[in-house]
N, C-alpha and C positions, 0 to 999 in steps of 0.2 A: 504494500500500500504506500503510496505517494504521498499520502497524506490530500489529496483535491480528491473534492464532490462537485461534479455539475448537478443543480437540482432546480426542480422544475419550482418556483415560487407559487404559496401554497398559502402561510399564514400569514400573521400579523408583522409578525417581526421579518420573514424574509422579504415582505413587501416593503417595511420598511426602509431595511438596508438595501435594497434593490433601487428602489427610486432616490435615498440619500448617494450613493455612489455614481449613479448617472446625473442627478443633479449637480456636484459639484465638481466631478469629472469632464462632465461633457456639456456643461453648461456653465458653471460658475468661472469654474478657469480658463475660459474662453471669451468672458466676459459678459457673458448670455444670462437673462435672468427669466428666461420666458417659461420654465420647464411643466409640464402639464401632468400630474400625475396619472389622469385616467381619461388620459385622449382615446379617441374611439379604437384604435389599430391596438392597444393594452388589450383592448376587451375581446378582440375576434380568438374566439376558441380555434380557430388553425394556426395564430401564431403565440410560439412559446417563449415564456417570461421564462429565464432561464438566472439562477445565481450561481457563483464561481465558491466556492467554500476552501480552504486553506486549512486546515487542523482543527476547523469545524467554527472559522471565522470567517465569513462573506468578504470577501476581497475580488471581485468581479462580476461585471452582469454578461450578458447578451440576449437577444431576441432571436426566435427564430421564426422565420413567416413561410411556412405552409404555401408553396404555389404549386400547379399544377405543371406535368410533365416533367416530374423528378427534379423539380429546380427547387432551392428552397434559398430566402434572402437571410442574411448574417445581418444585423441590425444592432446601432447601442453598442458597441463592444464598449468595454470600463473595466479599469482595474485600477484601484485605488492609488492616489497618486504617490505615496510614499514607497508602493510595493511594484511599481514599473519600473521598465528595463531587468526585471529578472529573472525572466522568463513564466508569469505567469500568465501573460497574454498568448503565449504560445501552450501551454499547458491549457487555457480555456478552448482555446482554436483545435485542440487536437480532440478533447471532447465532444467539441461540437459537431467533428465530421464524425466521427463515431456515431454520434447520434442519429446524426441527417443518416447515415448509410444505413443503421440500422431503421430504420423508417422508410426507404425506400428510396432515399432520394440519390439523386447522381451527378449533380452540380450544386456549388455554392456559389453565389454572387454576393456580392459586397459592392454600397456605396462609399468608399473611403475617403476619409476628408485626406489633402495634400499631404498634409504631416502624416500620415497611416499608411501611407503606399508603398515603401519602403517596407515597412512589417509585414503586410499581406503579399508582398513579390518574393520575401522567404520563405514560406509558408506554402507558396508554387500555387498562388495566384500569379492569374493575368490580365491585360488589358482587355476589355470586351464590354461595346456598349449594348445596355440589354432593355436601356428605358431613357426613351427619346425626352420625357420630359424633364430630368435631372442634371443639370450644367452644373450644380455649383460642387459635386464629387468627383472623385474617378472612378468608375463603375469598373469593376474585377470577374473574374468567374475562376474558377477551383471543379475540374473534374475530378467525383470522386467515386 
């Protein structure tokens, strides 16, 4: 055992620490103060609110969105800011395909913000536009 759990967020507290680490992560340190806890795409039962857990302490989120034709979207990656560049962005990423594969699917897409692209081109993502309406990422795809 590695000591990581990816877990499907469930209660109180993992919703809590789910939406605190994406808010300050991916919103606050960015300068962004807009964060919405129960925007409608939270709520669709095909995509999964997923927590990163470390020796049984949430240190990462991600989303995963359920699309049709084996593709599924990576969404939200976070990992608390004191515990990045240590590899547990790559320990949540390697769950994640595990899971997508175990579910069926056979690509991953990511919209990455510029500062991310680097991470996800190790990881053997690639470049691939897969939605015309999003300029402001670089859209990836991961066969898996």
């Amino acid at each position: 055992m590695d000591g990581y759990e990816l877990c499907l967020v469930e209660n109180a507290d993992d919703w809590a620490a789910y939406h605190r680490i994406r808010r300050t992560v991916l919103f606050e340190a960015r300068g962004r103060f807009d964060y919405v806890t129960d925007g409608p795409e939270e709520l669709k039962a095909e995509n999964l609110s997923l927590l990163l857990k470390y020796r049984e302490q949430p240190i990462g989120t991600v989303r995963l969105d359920q699309k049709p034709n084996g593709k599924a979207i990576v969404r939200l990656v976070a990992i608390v800011s004191h515990l990045q560049k240590q590899g547990h962005g790559t320990a949540l990423m390697q769950r994640v395909e595990i899971l997508a594969a175990s579910l069926g699917f056979n690509q991953l897409l990511v919209h990455a913000a510029l500062d991310a692209v680097d991470f996800y081109q190790k990881l053997g993502f690639s470049r691939f536009d897969f939605d015309t309406a999003d300029i402001q990422s670089v859209q990836l795809r991961k066969l898996i």
